[in-house]
C-alpha positions in Angstrom: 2.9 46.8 46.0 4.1 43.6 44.3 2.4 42.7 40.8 0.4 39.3 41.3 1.0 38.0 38.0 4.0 38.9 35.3 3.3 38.9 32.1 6.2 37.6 29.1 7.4 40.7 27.3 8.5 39.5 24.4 6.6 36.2 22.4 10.0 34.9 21.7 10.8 34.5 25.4 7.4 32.2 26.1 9.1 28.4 26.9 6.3 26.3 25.1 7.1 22.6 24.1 7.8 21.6 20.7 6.4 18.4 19.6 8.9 15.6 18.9 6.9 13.0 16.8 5.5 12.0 14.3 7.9 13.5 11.8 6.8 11.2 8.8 7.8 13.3 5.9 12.0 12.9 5.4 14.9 13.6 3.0 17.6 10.8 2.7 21.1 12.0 2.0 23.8 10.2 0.4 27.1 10.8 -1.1 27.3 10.4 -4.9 29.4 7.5 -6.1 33.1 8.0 -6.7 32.9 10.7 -3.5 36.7 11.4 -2.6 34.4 12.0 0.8 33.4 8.1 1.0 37.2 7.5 2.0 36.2 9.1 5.3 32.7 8.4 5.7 32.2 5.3 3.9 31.0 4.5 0.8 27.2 3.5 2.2 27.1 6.6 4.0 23.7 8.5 4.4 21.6 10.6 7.0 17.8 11.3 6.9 16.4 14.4 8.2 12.9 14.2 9.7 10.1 16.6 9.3 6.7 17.4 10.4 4.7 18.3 7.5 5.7 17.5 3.6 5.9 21.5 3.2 8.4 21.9 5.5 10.5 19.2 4.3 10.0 20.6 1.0 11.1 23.9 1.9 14.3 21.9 3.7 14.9 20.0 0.3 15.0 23.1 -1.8 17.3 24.9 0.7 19.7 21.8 1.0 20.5 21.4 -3.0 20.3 24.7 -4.0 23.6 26.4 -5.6 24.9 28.5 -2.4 25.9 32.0 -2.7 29.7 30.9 -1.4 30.5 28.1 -4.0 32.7 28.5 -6.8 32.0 28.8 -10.2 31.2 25.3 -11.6 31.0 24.0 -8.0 28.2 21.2 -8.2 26.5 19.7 -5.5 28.2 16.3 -3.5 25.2 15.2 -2.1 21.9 12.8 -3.6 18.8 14.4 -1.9 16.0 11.7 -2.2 12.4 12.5 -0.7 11.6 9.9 2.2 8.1 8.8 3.7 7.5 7.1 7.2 3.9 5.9 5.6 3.3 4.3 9.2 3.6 7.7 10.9 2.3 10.0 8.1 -0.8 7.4 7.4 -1.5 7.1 11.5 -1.2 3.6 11.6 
């Protein structure tokens, strides 16, 4: 006799859909000026990283500029981190 209905046997293994938008709360990234890596990116160069909720963009920002276990001694970080706000997607307009 064949089972009628299967169930998932593991939670991780449940397809679900992740919600793409709105992802209001952001964190710009830029190089700081002088940046020997401006040469190759260019010296207006920046990304922005897009998040759901302010706490998990947060939780992003602190990871991103902390000191990593693998850098040198007196390594500093490259990179400006700057909090962003979509106010037109985090204020439902």
């Amino acid at each position: 006799m064949v089972p009628s209905h299967m169930g998932i046997a593991n939670i991780q293994n449940m397809i679900r859909t992740i919600p793409q938008s709105p992802k209001p709360y952001g964190v710009r990234v830029r190089l700081k000026p002088g940046d020997p890596f401006s040469k190759l990116l260019g010296a207006d160069w920046q990304t922005t990283h897009w998040f759901f909720t302010m706490a998990d963009r947060d939780k992003a920002l602190e990871d991103m500029a902390r000191r990593h276990e693998f850098s040198r001694i007196g390594d500093e970080p490259a990179l400006v981190f700057e909090k962003v706000e979509n106010l037109a997607q985090s204020r439902w307009l």
